[in-house]
Backbone as CSV, one residue per row, in Angstrom:
resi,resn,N_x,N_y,N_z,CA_x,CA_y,CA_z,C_x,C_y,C_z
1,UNK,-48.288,-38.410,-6.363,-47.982,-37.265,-7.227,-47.150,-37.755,-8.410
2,UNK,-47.716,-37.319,-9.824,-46.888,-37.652,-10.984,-45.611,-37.331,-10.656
3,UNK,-44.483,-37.656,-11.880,-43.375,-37.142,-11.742,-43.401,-35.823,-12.589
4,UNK,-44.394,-35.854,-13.196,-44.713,-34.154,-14.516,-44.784,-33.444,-12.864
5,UNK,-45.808,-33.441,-12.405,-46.500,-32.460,-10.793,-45.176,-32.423,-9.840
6,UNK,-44.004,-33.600,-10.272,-43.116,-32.964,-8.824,-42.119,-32.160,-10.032
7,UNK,-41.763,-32.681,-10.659,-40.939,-31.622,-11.806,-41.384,-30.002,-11.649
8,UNK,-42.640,-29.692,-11.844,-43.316,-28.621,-11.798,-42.704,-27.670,-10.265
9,UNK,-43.290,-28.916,-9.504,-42.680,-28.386,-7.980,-41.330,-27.796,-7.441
10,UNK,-40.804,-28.730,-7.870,-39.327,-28.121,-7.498,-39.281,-27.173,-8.112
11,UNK,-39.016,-27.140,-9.809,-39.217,-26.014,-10.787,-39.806,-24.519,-9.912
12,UNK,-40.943,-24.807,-9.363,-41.260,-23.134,-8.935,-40.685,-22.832,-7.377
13,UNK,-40.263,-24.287,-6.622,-39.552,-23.617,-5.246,-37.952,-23.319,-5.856
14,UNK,-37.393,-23.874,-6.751,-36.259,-23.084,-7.354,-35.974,-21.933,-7.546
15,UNK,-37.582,-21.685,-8.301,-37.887,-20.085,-8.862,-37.984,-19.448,-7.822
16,UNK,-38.618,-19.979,-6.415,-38.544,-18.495,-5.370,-37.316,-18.711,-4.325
17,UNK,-36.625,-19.963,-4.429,-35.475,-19.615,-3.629,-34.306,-18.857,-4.488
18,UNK,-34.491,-18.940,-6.009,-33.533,-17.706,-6.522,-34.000,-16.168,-6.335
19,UNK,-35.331,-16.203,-6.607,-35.755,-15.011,-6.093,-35.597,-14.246,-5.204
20,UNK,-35.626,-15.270,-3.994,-34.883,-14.385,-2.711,-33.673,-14.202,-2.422
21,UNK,-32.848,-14.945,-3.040,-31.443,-14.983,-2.874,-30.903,-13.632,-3.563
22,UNK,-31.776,-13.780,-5.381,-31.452,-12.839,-5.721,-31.850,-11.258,-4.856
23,UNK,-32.888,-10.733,-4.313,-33.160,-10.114,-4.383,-32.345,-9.590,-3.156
24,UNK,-31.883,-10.898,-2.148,-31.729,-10.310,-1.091,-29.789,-9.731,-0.967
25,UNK,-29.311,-10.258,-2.516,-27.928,-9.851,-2.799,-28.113,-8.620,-3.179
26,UNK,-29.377,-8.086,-4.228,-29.575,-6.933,-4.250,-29.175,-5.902,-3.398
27,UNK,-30.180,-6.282,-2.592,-30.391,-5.741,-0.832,-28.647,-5.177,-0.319
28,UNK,-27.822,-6.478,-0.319,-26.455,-6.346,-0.251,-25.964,-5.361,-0.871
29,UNK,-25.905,-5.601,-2.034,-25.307,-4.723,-3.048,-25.433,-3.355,-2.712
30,UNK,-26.922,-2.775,-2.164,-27.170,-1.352,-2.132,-26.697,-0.872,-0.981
31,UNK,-26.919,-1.879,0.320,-26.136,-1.214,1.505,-24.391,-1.200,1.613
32,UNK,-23.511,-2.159,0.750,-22.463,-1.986,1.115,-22.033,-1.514,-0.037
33,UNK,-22.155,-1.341,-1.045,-21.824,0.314,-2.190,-22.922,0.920,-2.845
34,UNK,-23.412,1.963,-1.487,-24.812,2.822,-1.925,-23.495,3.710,-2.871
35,UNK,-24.969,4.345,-3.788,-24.532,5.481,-4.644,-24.347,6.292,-4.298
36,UNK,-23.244,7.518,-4.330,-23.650,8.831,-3.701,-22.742,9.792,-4.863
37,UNK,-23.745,11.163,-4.381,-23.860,11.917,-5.380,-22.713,13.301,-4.665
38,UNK,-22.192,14.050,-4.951,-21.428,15.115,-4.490,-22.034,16.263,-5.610
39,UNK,-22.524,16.704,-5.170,-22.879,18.390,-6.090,-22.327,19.692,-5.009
40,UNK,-21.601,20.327,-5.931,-20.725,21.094,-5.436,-21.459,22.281,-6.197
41,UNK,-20.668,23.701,-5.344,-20.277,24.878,-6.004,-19.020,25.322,-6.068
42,UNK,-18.706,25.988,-6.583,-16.815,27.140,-6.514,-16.777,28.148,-7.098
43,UNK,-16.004,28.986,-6.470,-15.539,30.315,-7.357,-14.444,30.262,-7.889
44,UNK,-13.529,29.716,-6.940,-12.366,29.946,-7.407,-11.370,28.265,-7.285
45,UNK,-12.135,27.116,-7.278,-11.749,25.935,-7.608,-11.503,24.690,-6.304
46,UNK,-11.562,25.757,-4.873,-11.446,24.921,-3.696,-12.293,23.849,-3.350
47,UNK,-13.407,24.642,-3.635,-14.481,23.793,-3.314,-14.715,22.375,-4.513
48,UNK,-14.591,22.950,-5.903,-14.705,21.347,-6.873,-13.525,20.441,-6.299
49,UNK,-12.579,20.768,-5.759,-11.040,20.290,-5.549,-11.301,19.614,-4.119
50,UNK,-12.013,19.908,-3.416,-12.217,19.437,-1.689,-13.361,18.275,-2.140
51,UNK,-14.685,18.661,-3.132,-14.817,17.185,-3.816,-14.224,16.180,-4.246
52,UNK,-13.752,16.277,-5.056,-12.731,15.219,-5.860,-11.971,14.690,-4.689
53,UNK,-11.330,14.981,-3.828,-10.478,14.539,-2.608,-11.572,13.585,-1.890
54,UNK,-13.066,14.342,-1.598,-13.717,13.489,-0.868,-14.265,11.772,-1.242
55,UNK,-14.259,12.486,-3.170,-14.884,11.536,-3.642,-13.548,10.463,-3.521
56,UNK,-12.564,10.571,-3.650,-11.333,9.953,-3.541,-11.240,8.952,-2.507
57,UNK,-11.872,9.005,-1.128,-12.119,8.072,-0.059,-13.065,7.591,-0.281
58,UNK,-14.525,7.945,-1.060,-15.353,7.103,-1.134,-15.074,6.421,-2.210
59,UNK,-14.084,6.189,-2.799,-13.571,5.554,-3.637,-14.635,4.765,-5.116
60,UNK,-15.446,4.563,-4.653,-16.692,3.588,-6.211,-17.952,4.277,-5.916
61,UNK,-18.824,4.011,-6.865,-20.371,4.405,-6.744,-20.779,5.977,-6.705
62,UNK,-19.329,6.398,-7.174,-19.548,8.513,-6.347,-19.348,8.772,-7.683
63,UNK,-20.199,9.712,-7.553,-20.184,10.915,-8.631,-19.901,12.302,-8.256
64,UNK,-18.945,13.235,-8.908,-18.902,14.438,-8.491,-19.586,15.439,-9.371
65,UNK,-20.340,16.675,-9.182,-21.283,17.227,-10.248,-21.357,18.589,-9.642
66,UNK,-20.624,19.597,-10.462,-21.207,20.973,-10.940,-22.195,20.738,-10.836
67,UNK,-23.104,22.071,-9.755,-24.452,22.126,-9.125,-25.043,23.397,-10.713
68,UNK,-24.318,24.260,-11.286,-25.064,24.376,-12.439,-24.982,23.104,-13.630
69,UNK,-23.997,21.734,-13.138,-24.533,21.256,-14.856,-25.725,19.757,-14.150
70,UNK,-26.265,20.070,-12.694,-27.203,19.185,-12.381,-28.020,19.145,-12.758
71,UNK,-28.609,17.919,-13.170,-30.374,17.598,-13.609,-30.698,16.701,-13.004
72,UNK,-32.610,16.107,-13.105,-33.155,15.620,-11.849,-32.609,14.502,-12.077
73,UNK,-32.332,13.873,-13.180,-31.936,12.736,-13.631,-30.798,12.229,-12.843
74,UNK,-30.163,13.199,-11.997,-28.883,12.508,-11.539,-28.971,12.142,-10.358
75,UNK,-30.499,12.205,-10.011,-30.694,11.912,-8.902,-31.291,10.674,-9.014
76,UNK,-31.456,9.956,-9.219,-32.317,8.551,-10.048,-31.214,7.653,-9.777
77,UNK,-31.439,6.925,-8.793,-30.751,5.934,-8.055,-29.907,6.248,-7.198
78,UNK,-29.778,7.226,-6.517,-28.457,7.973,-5.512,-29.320,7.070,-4.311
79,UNK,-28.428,7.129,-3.119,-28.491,6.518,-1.905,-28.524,7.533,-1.083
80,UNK,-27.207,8.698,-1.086,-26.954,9.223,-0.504,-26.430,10.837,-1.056
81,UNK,-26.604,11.975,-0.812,-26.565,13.354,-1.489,-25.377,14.055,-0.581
82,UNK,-24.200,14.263,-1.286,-23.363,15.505,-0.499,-23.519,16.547,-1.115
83,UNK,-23.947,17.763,-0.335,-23.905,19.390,-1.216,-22.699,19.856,-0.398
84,UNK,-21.987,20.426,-0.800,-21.168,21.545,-0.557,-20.574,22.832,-1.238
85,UNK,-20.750,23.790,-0.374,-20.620,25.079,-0.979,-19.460,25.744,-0.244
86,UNK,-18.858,26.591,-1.231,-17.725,27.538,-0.612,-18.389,28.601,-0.052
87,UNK,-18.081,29.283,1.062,-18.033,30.303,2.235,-17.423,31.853,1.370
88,UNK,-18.194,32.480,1.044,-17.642,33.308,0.429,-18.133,34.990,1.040
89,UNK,-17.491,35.496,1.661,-17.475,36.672,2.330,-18.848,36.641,3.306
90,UNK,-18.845,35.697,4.226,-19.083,35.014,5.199,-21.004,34.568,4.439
91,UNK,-20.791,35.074,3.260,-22.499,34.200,2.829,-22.344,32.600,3.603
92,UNK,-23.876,32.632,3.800,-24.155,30.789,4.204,-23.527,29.931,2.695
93,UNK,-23.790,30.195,1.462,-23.750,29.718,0.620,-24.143,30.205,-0.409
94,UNK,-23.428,29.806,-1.380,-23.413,30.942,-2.758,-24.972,30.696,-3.154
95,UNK,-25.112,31.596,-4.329,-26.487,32.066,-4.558,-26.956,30.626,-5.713
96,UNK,-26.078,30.166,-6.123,-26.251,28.980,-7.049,-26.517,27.645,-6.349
97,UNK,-26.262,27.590,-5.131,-26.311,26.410,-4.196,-27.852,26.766,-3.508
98,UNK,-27.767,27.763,-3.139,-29.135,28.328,-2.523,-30.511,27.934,-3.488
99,UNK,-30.018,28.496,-4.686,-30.956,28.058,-5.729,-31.223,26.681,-5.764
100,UNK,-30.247,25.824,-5.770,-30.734,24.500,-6.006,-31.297,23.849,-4.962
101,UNK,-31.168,24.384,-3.676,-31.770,23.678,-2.154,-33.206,23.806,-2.773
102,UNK,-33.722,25.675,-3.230,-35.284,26.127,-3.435,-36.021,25.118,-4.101
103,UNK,-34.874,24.839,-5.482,-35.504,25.143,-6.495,-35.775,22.663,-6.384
104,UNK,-35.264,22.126,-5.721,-35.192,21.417,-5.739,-35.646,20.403,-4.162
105,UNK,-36.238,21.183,-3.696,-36.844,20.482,-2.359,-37.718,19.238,-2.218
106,UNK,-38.575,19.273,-3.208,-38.869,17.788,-3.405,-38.328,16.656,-3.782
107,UNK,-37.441,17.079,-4.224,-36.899,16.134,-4.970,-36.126,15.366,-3.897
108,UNK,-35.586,16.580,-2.800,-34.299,16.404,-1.752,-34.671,16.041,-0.561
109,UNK,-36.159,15.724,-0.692,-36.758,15.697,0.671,-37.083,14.149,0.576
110,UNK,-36.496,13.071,-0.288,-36.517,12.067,-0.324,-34.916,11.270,-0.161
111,UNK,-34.293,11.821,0.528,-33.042,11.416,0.129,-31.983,11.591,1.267
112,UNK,-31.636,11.293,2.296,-30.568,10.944,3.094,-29.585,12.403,2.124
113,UNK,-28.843,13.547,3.211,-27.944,14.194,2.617,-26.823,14.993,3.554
114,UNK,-25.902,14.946,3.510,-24.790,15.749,3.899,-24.556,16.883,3.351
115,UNK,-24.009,18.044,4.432,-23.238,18.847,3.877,-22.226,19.378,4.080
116,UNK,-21.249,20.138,3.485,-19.929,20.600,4.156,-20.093,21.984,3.362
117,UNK,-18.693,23.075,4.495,-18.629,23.959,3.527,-17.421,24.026,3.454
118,UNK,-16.532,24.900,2.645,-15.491,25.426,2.711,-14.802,26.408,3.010
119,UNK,-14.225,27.056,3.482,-13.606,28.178,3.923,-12.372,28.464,4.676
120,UNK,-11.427,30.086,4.091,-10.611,29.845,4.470,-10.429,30.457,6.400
121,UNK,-11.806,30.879,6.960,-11.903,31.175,8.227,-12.791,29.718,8.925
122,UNK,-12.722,28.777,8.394,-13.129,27.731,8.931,-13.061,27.126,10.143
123,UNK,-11.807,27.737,10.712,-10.933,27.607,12.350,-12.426,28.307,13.068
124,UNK,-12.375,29.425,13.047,-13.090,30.378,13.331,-15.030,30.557,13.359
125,UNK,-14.991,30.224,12.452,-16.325,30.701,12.083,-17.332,29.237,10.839
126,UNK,-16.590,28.384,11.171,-16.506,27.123,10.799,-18.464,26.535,11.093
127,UNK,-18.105,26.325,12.203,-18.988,25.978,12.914,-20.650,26.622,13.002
128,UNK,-20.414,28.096,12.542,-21.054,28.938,12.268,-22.018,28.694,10.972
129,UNK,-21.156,28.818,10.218,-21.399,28.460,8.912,-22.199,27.052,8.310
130,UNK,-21.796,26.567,9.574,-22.474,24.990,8.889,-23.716,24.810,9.768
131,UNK,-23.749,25.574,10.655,-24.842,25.613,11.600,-26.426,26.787,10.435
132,UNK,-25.713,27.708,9.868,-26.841,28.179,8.813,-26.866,27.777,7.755
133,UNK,-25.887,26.835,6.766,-26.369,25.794,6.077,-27.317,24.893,6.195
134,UNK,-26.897,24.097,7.666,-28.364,23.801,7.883,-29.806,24.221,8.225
135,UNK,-29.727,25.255,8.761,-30.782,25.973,8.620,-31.821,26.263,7.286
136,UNK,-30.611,26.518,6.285,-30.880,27.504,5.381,-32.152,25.788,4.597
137,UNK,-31.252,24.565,4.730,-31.614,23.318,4.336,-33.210,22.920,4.804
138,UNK,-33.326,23.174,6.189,-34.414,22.587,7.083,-35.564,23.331,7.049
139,UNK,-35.011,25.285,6.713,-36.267,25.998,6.337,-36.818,25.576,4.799
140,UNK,-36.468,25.201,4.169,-36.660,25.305,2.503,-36.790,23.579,2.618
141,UNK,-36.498,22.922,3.410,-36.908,21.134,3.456,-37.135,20.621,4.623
142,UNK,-38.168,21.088,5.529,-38.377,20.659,6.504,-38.415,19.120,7.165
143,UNK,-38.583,18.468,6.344,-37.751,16.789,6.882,-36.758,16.522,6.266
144,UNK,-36.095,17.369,5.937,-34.735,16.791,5.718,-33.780,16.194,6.557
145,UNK,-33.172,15.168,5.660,-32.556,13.798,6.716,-30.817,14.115,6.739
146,UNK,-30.298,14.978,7.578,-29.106,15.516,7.166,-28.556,14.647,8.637
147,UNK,-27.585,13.753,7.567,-26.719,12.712,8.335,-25.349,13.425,8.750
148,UNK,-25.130,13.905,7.777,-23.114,14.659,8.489,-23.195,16.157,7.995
149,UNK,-22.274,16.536,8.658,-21.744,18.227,8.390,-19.983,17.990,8.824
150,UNK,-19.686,19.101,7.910,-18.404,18.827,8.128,-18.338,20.652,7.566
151,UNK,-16.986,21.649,8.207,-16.450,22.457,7.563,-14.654,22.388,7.234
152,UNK,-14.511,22.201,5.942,-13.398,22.047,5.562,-12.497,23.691,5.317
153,UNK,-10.656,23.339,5.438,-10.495,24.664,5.389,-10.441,24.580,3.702
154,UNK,-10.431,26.736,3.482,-10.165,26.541,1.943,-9.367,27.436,2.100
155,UNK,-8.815,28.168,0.564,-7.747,29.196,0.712,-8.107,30.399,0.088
156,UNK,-7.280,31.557,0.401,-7.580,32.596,-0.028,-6.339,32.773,-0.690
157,UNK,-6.526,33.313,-2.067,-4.975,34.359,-2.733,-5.581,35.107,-3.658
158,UNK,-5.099,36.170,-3.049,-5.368,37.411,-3.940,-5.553,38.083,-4.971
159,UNK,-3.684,37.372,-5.828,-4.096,37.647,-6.969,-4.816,37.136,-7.834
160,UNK,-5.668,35.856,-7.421,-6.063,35.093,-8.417,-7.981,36.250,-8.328
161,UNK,-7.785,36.502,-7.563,-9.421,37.157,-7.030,-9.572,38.282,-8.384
162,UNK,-10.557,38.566,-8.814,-11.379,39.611,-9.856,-11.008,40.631,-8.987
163,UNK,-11.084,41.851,-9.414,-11.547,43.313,-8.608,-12.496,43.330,-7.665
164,UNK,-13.643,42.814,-8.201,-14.877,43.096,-7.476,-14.556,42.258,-6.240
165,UNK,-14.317,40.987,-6.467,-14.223,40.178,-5.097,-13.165,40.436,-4.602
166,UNK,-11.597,40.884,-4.964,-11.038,41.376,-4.499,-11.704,42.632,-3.242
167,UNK,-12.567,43.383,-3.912,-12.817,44.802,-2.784,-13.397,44.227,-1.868
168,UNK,-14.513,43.060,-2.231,-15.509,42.608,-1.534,-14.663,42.396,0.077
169,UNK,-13.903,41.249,-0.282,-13.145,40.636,0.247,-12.075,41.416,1.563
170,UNK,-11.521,42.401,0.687,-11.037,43.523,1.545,-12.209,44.328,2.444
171,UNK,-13.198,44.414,1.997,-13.673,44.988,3.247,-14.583,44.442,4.191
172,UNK,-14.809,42.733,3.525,-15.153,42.058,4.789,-13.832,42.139,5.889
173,UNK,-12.934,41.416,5.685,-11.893,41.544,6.473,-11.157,42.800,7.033
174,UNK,-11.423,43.818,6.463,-11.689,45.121,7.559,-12.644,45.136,8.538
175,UNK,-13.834,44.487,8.148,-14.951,44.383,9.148,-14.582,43.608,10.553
176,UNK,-13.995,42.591,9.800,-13.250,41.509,11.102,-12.090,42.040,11.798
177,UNK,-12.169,43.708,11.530,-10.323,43.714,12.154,-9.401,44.018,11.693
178,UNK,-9.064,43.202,10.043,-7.588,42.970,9.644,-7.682,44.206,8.502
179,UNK,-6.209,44.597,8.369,-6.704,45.645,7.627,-6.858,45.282,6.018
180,UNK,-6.358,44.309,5.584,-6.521,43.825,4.525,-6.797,42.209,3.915
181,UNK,-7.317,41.700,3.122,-7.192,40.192,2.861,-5.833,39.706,2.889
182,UNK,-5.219,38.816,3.097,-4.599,38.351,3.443,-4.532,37.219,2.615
183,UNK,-3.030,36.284,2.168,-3.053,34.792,1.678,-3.171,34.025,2.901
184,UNK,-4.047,32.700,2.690,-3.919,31.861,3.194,-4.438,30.226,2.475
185,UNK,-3.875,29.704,3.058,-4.448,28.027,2.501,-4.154,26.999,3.516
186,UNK,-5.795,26.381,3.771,-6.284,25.408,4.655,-6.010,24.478,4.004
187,UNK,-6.302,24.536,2.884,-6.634,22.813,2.381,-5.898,21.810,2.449
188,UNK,-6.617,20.358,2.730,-5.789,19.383,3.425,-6.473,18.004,2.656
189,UNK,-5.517,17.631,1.535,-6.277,16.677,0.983,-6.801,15.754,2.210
190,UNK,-5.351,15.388,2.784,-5.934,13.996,3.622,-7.113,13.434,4.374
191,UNK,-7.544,15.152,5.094,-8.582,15.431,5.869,-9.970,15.089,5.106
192,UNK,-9.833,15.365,3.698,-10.909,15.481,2.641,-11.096,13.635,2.391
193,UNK,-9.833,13.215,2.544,-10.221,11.520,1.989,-10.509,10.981,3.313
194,UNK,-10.297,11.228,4.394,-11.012,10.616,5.477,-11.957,10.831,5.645
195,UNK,-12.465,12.140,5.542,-14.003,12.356,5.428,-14.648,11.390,4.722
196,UNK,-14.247,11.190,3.639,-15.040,10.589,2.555,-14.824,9.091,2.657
197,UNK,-14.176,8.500,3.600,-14.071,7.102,3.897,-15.225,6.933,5.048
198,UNK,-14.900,8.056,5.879,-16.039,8.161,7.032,-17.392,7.821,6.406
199,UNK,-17.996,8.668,5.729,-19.311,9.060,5.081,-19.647,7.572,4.893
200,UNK,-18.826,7.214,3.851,-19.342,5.548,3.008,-19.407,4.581,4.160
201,UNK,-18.125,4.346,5.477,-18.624,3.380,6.345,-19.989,4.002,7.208
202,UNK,-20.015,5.245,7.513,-21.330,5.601,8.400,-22.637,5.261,7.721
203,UNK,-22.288,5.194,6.378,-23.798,5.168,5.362,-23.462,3.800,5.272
204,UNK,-22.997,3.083,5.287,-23.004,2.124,4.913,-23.763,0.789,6.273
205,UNK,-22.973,1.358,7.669,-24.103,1.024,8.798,-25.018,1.214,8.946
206,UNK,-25.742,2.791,8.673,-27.021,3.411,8.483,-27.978,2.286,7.836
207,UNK,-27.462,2.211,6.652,-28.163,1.411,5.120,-28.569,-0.308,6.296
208,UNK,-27.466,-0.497,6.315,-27.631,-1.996,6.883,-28.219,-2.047,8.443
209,UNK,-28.119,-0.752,9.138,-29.299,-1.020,10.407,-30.913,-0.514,10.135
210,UNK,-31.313,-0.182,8.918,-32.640,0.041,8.348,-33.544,-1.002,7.591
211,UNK,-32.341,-2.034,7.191,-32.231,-3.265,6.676,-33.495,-4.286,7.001
């Protein structure tokens, strides 16, 4: 063999042992900081605020996103999808979150996703709630790949509430019993950044036992 023909040789086993090296750091790269996406709803700020905390443990690669300022585009390279919605006079989930499960099922039916909700009867009715989230998920995306659920607490105060949700509010909680709404506040950053440390190592084993 010339020395031009072994030059050549090495030259292209170079080219595919970078190839694999490269590709297979790739590989790395995506399982130990997948992307993940947090699209939220809120009324009254618990729920964007129980994001930001979560995204806070997943510390890199997270995005947090207002579910009205989402486009498909932001889904274009995600790994992994958290939705969460606030619990609002015991709805599964506000009508803007609902919309985007409908209105976006194909898109979501490719994609590994979590969800949580918020609320300030979360002790209670916690469990409830996240049990027809998913529902609400599995009727409208029937293979959907829903890795975690979580219900976080949120808070209630009064005066910050409109009229309308003010009454609303008052007469759910007559319904339950009490004679009036009541203040309260669950929220617990810490709880919110462990979650979100959880998520990234569980996805992050997931990613690397599919490997």
């Amino acid at each position: 063999m010339t020395y031009m023909k072994k030059g050549f040789l090495f030259l292209f086993l170079g080219f595919l042992l970078c190839f694999s090296s490269c590709k297979g750091f790739a590989n790395k790269n995506i399982s130990n900081n997948p992307n993940i996406l947090i699209v939220y709803d809120s009324r009254y700020g618990a729920t964007k605020l129980t994001s930001e905390w979560i995204a806070e443990g997943i510390k890199e690669n997270v995005k947090v996103l207002y579910v009205g300022d989402f486009k498909d585009k932001d889904l274009e390279g995600v790994d992994f999808l958290l939705i969460g919605s606030p619990i609002f006079k015991g709805e599964i989930v506000t009508a803007n979150m609902a919309n985007f499960i409908k209105g976006k099922k194909e898109r979501l039916s490719n994609i590994p996703v979590g969800l949580f909700t918020v609320c300030g009867t979360y002790l209670v009715w916690g469990d409830e709630y996240l049990k027809n989230f998913e529902n609400l998920v599995k009727n409208n995306i029937p293979n959907a790949n829903i890795k975690f659920k979580k219900a976080f607490g949120g808070r209630i105060i009064p005066e910050k509430l409109n009229d309308s949700d003010k009454e609303k509010m008052d007469e759910y909680w007559r319904s339950r019993g009490v004679d009036k709404i009541k203040k309260e506040d669950f929220m617990d950053k810490e709880v919110c950044v462990r979650f979100g440390r959880e998520v990234k190592e569980m996805l992050i084993a997931s990613l690397n036992k599919e490997k």
